[in-house]
Each structure stands twice: as structure tokens, then as C-alpha cells.
N, C-alpha and C positions, 0 to 999 in steps of 0.2 A: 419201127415207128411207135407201136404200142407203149414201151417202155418207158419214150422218150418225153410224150406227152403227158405222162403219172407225173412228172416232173413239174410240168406248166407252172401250177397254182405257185407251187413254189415261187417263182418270180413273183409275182405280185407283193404276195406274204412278203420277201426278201425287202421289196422296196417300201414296204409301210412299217412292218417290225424290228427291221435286222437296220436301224439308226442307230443302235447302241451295242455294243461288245456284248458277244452272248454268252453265256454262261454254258460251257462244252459238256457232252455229256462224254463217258470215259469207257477206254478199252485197254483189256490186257493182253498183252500181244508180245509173245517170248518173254514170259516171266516178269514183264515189265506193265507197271500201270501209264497208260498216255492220257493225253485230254485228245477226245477226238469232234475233226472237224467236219463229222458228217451228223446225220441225226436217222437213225436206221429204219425206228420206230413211226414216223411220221408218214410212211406209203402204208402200214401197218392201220395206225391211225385214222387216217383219211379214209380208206375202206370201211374201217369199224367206228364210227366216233363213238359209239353208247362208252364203246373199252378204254377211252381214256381219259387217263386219271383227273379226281374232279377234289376241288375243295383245297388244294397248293393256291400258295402265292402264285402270282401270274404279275410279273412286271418285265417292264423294257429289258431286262437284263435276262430274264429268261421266260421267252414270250412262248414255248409252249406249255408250261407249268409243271417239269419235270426235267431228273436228269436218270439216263438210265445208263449202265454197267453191262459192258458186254466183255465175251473173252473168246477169244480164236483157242480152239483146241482140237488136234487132228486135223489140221487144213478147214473147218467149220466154224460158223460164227455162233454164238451162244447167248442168250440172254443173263444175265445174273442178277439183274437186281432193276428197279425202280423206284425212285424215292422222291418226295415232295414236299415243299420247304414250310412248315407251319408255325405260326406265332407260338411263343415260347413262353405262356400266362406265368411258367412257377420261375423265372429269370425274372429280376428286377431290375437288370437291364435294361436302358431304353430300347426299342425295338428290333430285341432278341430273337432268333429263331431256331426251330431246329429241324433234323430229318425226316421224313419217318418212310416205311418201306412200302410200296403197297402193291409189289411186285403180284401176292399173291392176290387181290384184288381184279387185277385185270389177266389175272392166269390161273384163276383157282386150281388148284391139287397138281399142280403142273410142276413138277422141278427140272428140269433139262427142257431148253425151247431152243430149237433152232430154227436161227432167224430165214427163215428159205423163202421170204417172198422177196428177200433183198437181192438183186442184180444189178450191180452199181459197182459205183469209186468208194474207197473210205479211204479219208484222210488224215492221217496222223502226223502234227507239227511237232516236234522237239529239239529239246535245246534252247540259247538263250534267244530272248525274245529282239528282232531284231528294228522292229517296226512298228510300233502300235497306233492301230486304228478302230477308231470310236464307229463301230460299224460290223455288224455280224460275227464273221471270223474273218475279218480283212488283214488281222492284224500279221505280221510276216515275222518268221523264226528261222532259228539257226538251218534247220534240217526238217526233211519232212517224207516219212513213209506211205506209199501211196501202195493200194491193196486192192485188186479187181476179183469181185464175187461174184458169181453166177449162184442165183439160189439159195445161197448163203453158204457156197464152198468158194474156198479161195481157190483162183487161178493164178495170180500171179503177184509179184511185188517188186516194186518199185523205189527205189533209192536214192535220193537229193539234194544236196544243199540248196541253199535259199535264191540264188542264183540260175543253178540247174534246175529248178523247178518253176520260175518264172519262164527259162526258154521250153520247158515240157507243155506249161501249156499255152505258151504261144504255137508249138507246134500240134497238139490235141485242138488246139482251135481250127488250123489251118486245114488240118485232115478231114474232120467234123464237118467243116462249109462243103467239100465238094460231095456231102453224103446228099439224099434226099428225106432222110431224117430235118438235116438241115432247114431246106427250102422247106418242108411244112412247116415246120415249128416258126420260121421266120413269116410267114404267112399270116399262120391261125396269132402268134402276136400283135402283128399289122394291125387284122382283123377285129382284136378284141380292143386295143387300146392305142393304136392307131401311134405307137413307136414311133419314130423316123428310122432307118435303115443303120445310121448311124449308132446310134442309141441303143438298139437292137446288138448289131456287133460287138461292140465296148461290155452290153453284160455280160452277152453270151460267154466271151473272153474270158474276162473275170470270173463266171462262177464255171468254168468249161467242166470242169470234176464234176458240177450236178449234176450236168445235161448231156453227160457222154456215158455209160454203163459198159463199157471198155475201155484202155488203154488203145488209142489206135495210132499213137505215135513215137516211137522207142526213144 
């Protein structure tokens, strides 16, 4: 249950910031760079806020003001990099911008981090885009890699086209309702913002990959 409620806030944030296409942060995962549709750093975050990064752009399009670089290496998730988007004074460009890194900022003298408070789904879309929608990561793609970490070691991996992945988590939903993880979290929502039951279901649905920290349905 613990787990499940680090999640909560999420929800809310989802339904006031995630109105506009986010801006992904990225993972390399077998040699290959992805845009990933999780945000690793954010349970991270929310623990520490002094530790995150201050002084990026900050707009609809990437409402936590960063995007950070991860890489699975040895079955482990890894930190590599964080970087944040700032006006570009020496471009004459009209409103130019550019990177910068400030990884070491929030990890001073640290080169190797693993990400070990992450116990969750990461989701990795690729290929062509098959659906876009003006809304978080709603948007729907060819194929999509789904990764279950305990701790920040990988357990397991998952495999999908765009298709099989809308019936996975229609089925991760279905598993999910008869847990009592479930029934609190559908509660402490009631509770806080007074949902209707329906309402409640359709998000859960929909974001099922935040609010589940296992695979529980093959």
C-alpha cells in the first residue's frame, strides 16, 4: 500500500499540468536511446524538493522544469545526466534556447547513481506515432517496452504493439481492482476530492502503469 500512495499526488498534478504533451525525459536501454514515458526522478523529488533543479524554463510543455537521461546497465537503472532549458541571450533568434546540465548540482561529486528508490513500471513508447494527443503522454505509438524495477534493478520486460498494450492494461486494471491497494487508494480519492466512482475507474485505467509497481497481469 505504501508504494502505492507515493503515487497519489501524481493524480492531481496529472489533471491540472499533464493538459498539454510533455516533453519526455530519455532512457538507453540496449544500446538504444527511447523517449521515456515515465518520470523516475519525481518520487526522488518529492522526498527532497531543496534537490530540484531551480532556475529552467518551467512551461506547460514541461511542467517539472527538467529532463533527465537514464541508462539500464547490468539489469540497474542509472542516472546520466539532467539538464534544463535556459534563454539563449548570445542567439538572435527570437526566443532561442538552450541546455545546460546541472546533473552535478543536484548530485555533487557523484558519478554513478542508482536510481534504487524507484520500484515501479517504466515505459518506453516506440516507433511510429500512432495517435497524438494534446495531453501528458496520452499520445499512442507503434510499440511500447514496459520494464518492472524493484529498487532500481530490473525484474522483468515486457513486449507490445499498440494494440497489445491497450488490452495489457485493460487487464493490469482488472487485476489491480480486486487488490486492497485498490480499495484504499479508491477511498483516500473519494475522500480527498470527492471523484465519483466512475471517474475514479477511467483514470485509474488510463494511467494503470503509475499506480501499479508490478506487472500483475501477463
Amino acid at each position: 500500500m505504501k508504494a502505492i500512495i507515493l503515487f497519489l499526488p501524481a493524480l492531481f498534478i496529472s489533471l491540472n499540468l499533464f493538459a498539454t504533451a510533455q516533453y519526455p525525459d530519455k532512457i538507453l536501454y540496449k544500446e538504444k536511446e527511447y523517449a521515456l514515458h515515465s518520470n523516475p526522478l519525481e518520487d526522488y523529488f518529492s522526498k527532497h524538493p531543496d534537490k530540484r533543479p531551480q532556475g529552467g524554463i518551467i512551461s506547460t510543455a514541461l511542467w517539472r522544469g527538467y529532463v533527465a537521461t537514464f541508462e539500464v546497465v547490468d539489469n540497474q537503472l542509472f542516472l546520466k545526466d539532467i539538464e534544463i532549458e535556459l534563454s539563449d541571450t548570445t542567439n538572435k533568434q527570437r526566443f532561442a534556447t538552450k541546455w545546460k546540465s546541472v546533473l552535478n548540482e543536484v548530485f555533487p561529486g557523484q558519478s554513478k547513481i542508482k536510481i534504487t528508490w524507484l520500484t515501479g513500471l517504466l515505459v518506453i513508447p516506440h516507433g511510429k506515432l500512432m495517435n497524438y494527443v494534446h495531453m501528458g503522454y496520452g499520445s499512442t505509438y507503434e510499440k511500447y517496452i514496459l520494464l518492472e524495477m524493484n529498487q532500481g534493478d530490473l525484474k522483468k520486460e515486457k513486449n507490445f504493439d499498440h494494440k497489445e498494450y491497450e488490452k495489457f492494461r485493460q487487464r493490469q486494471f482488472n487485476a489491480f481492482r480486486q487488490t486492497e491497494e485498490y480499495k484504499k487508494l479508491k477511498e483516500q480519492m473519494k475522500k480527498e476530492k470527492k471523484y465519483t466512482d466512475e471517474f475514479i475507474d477511467g483514470f485509474l485505467r488510463d494511467f494503470i502503469v503509475n499506480y501499479t509497481s508490478k506487472i500483475l497481469a501477463d
